[in-house]
LUMNUMAR-524081 format. One record per residue (C-alpha): z negated, y, x. Coordinates in steps of 0.1 Angstrom, whole numbers, padded with zeros to 4 digits, always signed. Layout:
// residues N
ZYX
...
This chain:
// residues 469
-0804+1436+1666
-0807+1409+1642
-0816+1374+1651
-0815+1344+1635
-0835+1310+1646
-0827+1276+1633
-0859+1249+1639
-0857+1211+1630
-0884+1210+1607
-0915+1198+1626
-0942+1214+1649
-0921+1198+1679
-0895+1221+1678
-0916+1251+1662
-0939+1254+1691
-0916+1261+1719
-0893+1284+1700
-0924+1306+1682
-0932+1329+1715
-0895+1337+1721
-0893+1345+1683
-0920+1369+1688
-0910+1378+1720
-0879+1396+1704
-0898+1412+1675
-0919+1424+1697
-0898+1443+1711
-0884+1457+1678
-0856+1432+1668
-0853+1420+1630
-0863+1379+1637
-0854+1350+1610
-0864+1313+1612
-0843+1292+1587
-0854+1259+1585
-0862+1231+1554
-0897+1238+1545
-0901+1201+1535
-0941+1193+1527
-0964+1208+1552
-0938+1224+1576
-0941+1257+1551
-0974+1266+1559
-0968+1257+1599
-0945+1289+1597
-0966+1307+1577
-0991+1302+1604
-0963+1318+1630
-0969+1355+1614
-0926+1354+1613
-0903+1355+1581
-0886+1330+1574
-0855+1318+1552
-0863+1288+1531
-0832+1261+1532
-0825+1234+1498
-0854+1225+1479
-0887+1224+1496
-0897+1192+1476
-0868+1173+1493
-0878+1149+1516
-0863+1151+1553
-0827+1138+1550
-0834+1110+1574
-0859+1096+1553
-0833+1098+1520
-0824+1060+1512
-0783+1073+1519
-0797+1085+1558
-0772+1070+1581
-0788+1041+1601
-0794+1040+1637
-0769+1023+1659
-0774+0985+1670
-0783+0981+1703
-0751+0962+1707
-0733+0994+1699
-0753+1017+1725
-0740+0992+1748
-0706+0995+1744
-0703+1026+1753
-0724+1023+1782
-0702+1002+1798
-0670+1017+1787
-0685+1051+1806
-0701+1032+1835
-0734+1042+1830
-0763+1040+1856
-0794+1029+1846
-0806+1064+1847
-0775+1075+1823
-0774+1048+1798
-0813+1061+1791
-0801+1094+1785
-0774+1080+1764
-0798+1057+1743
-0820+1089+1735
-0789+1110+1722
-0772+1081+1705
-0801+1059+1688
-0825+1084+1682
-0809+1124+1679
-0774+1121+1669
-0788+1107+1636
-0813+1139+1629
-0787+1160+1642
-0759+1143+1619
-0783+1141+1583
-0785+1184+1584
-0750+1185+1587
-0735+1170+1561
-0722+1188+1537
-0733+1174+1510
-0769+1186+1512
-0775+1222+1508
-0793+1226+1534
-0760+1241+1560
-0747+1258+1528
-0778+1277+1524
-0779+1287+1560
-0742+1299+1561
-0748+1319+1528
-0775+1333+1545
-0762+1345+1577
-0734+1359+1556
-0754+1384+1536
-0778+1393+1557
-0751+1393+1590
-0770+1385+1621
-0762+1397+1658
-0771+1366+1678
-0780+1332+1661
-0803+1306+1683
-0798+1271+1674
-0819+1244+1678
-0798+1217+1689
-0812+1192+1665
-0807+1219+1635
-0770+1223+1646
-0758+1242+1610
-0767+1271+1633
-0736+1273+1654
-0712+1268+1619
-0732+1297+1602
-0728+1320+1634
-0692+1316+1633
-0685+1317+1599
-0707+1352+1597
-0693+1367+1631
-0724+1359+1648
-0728+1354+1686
-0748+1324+1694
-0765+1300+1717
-0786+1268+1717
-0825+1265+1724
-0833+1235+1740
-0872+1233+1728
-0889+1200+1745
-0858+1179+1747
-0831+1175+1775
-0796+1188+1771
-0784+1150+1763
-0752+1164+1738
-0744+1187+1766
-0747+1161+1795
-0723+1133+1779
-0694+1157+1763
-0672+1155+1793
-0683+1122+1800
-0673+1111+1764
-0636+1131+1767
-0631+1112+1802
-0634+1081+1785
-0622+1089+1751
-0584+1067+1749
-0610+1039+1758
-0635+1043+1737
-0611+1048+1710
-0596+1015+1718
-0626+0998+1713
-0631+1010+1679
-0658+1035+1687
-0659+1072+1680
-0647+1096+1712
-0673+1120+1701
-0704+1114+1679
-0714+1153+1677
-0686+1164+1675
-0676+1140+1645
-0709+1151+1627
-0703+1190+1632
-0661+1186+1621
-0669+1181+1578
-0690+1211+1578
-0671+1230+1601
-0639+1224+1584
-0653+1236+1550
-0662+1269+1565
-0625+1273+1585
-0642+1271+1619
-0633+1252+1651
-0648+1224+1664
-0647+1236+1702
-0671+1230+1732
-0680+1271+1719
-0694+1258+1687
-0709+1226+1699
-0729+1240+1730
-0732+1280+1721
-0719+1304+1741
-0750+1300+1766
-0780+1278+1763
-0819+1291+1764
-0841+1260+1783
-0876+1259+1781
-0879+1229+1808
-0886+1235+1845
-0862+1233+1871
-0862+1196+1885
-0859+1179+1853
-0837+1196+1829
-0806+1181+1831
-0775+1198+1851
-0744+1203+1827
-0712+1229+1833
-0730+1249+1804
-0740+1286+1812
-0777+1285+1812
-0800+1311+1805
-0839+1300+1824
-0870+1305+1803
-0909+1298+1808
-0922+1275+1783
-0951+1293+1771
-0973+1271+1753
-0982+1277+1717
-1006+1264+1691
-1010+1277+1658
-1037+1304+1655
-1073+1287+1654
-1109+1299+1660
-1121+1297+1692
-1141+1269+1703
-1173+1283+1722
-1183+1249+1735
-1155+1245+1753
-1163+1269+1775
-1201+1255+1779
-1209+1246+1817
-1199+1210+1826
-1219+1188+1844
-1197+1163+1854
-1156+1165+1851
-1138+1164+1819
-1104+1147+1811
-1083+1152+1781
-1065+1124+1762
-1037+1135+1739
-1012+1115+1732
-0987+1134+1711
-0977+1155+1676
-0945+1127+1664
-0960+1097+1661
-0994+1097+1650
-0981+1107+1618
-0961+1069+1618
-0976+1044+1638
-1014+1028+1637
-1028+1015+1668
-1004+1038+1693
-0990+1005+1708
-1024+0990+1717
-1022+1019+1740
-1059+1042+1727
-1081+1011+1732
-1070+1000+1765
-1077+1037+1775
-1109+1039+1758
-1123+1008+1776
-1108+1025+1806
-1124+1054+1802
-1159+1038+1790
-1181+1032+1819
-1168+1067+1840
-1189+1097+1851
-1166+1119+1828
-1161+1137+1797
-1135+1128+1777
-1121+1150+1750
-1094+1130+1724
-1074+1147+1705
-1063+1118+1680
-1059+1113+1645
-1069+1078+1622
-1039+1060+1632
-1038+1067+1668
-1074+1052+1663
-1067+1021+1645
-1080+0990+1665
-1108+1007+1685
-1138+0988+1678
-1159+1013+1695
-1153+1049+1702
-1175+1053+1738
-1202+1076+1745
-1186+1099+1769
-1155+1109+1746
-1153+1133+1718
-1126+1123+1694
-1112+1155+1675
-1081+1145+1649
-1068+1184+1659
-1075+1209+1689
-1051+1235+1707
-1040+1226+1741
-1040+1259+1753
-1079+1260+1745
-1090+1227+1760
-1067+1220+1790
-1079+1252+1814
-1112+1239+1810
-1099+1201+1818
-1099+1184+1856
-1070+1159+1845
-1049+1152+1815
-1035+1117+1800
-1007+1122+1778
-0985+1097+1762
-0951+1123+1784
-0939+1143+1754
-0925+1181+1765
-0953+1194+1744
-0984+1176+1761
-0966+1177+1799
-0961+1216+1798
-0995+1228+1787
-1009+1207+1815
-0985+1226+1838
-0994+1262+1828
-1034+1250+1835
-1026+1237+1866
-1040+1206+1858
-1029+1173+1873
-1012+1146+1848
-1013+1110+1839
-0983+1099+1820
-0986+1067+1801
-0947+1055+1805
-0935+1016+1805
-0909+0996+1823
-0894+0986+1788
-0861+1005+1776
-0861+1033+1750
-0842+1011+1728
-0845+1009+1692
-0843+0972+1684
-0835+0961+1651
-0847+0925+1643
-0857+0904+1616
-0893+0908+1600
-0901+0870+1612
-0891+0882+1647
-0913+0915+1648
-0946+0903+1669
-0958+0940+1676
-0954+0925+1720
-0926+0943+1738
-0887+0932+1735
-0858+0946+1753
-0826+0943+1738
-0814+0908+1754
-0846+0890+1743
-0831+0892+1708
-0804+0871+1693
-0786+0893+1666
-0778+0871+1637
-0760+0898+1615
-0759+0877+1583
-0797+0865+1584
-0810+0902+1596
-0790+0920+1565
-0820+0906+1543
-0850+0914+1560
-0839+0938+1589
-0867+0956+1607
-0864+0986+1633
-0888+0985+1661
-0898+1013+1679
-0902+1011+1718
-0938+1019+1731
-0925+1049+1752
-0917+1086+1744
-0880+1092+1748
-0894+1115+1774
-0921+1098+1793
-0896+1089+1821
-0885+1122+1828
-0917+1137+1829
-0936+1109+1848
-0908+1108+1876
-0911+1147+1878
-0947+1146+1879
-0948+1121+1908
-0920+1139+1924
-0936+1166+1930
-0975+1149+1933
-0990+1168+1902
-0999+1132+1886
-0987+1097+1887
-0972+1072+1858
-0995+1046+1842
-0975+1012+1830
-1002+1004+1806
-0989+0974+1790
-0990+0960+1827
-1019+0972+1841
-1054+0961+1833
-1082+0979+1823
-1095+0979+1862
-1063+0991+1871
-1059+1016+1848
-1096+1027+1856
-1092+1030+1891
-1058+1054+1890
-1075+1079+1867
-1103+1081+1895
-1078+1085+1917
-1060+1117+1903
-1091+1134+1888
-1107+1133+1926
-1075+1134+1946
-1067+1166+1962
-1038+1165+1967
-1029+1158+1929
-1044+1196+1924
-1019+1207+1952
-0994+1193+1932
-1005+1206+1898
-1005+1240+1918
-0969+1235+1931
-0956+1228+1893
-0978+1259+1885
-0957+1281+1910
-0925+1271+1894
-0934+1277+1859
-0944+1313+1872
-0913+1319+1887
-0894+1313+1858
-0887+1344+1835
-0913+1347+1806
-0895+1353+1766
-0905+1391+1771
-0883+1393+1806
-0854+1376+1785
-0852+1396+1761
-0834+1422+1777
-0810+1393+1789
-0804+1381+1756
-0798+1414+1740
-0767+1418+1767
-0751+1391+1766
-0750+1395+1727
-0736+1425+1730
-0709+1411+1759
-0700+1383+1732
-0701+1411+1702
-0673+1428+1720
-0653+1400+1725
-0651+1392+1686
């Protein structure tokens, strides 16, 4: 069969989809990844061996970063509808990473507008594809499958299912939040211009698939009413010489610091977060291997002797030979640590995920949750500022599964001192039963089907949906 794969255009969302893609070539099926090949993203697929369809002009920028990108919602906003749903805690942190930070992605390659959808549609049209899989960020997937007779269904790479976990809440709610002036359904608002162009129907079919492909573990992917389809996250890097002295006999145990692909491309200093955990890390009996680039480095004064700072190494080479792993809680860093079998520390804070948009007199760099700030609309429209939270939207999740199931524990390093912070890491990397629960986490991977045992899977169901067209 044919099969076409939709990627948001960054090494976050390639990496988890790439072994499924080859999964299905593999086993003879004619594979496509369309995607903007904005700036370096071309030659990331290139690196992927796998064809793929080249969508508007590869000179572009990404649409978010156009000066006409929608803007994030105030934090004022993301409240409302908290409280209109009834949020937990626990829920209105889910809701602040689909609202403030993805519908926005999600909404910029939609519009029609841009050619990027267009391109896709035109695409699946001529070259007709069995089964579509959509990255949920790169949603022009689901209107290209139905306006070419495709099946389809979503891949969930490293995030959660937060569209899928607030639709029914948002219809349950929708005559209120309508009231209020808000809109009853943010994705589904984005997908309705594009879908209208094509004549398709904006239905919970076209916004969620006809199944969804996860990549996360059982015990933190969210639970939805969404037919699921289970699959291991097998983690991928890009293909790179092998690294003999990884592999030298160690003397004493070594711990790897990584603290994510996103951000080090945007923010210098890493929150103050690298030079608290080099000073940390300075006077232990370990060796350290750091995997950060110049701006995760800005502000350490002195890189110590036991650590060995590389701007770019593949996971799945340094982490079998690693006794613990630091991580900043991203999908990407968490589930290499889990294949290894190697016990986590996830750098996560007590402040909210919050986007917080101030004025530039008011930025300080120190943490601020939303009710520290006084929003003065008319003096902020001048010198407004977005300031991102110290936290990856996923550090929670993955430091409360980690402890759940004692494979690690969460570090609070904005609260902790230096004493503090050196005396958990001892902790984990000689605690037994942190391996115990490394090996536990391990187990469940395992037991998850692998891309190959899903093909089969996937190539029935398309051929269910097929006959239902």
């Amino acid at each position: 069969m044919r099969v076409l794969l939709t990627c948001y255009p960054a090494n976050v969302h390639l990496y988890p989809i790439a072994p499924l893609a080859w999964a299905l070539q593999s086993a003879g099926h004619e594979v496509r990844i369309g995607t903007h090949l904005h700036g370096g993203f071309a030659d990331a697929l290139t690196r992927t061996g796998l064809i793929t369809v080249s969508l508007g002009d590869p000179n572009d920028p990404e649409p978010v970063l156009r000066p006409d990108a929608r803007m994030s919602a105030m934090p004022d906003e993301v409240d409302a509808y908290a409280k209109i749903m009834g949020l937990n805690p626990d829920e209105r942190e889910h809701w602040i990473c689909f609202y403030q930070y993805l519908i926005n992605p999600i909404s910029e390659y939609l519009r029609p507008d841009l050619p990027y959808a267009d391109d896709l549609v035109e695409f699946a049209r001529t070259w007709k594809p069995d089964l579509v899989l959509w990255d949920p960020v790169f949603a022009p997937g689901a209107v290209a499958a139905a306006a070419s007779g495709a099946v389809h269904a979503r891949f969930l790479g490293s995030m959660l299912d937060w569209p899928g976990f607030f639709h029914n809440r948002l219809e349950e709610y929708r005559t209120q939040l309508e009231a209020a002036g808000l809109v009853a359904n943010p994705f589904a608002e984005a997908m309705r211009p594009l879908a209208e162009r094509y004549g398709v129907t904006v239905d919970k079919e076209l916004l969620f698939g006809q199944w969804t492909v996860d990549p996360l573990p059982d015990g933190i992917r969210l639970e939805t009413d969404l037919p699921k389809l289970p699959v291991r996250w097998v983690p991928y890097a890009f293909a790179e010489t092998s690294q003999p002295w990884l592999l030298q006999r160690l003397e004493r145990p070594r711990i790897a610091l990584s603290l994510g692909e996103s951000m080090r491309r945007v923010v210098n200093g890493d929150f103050g977060r690298t030079p608290k955990l080099f000073e940390a890390l300075a006077d232990l009996d370990v060796d350290v291997i750091a995997t950060l680039n110049s701006r995760q480095l800005d502000g350490v004064r002195r890189i110590p002797d036991n650590v060995h700072v590389s701007d770019w190494l593949p996971l799945p080479q340094v982490l079998p030979t690693c006794s613990l792993h630091i991580h900043h809680g991203g999908s990407g860093t968490a589930m290499p640590a889990v294949a290894s079998r190697v016990p986590q520390i996830v750098t996560d804070t007590d402040e909210s995920n919050m986007l917080r948009r101030v004025t530039a007199a008011a930025v300080t760099g120190a943490a601020m949750t939303s009710d520290e700030i006084e929003y003065d609309e008319a003096a902020a429209a001048a010198e407004a500022v977005w300031e991102l939270p110290a936290k990856h939207m996923m550090a929670p999740w993955w430091s409360n599964y980690v402890v759940k199931y004692g494979a690690g524990v969460r570090m609070n390093y904005q609260t902790m001192s230096v004493e503090e912070i050196r005396k958990q890491i001892l902790e984990v990397l000689h605690g037994p039963s942190y391996r115990a629960g490394a090996n536990k986490l391990h187990d469940i991977w395992l037991a998850t089907p692998s891309p190959n045992e899903i093909v089969p899977a996937l190539e029935r169901l398309t051929a269910e949906g097929r006959s239902r067209i």
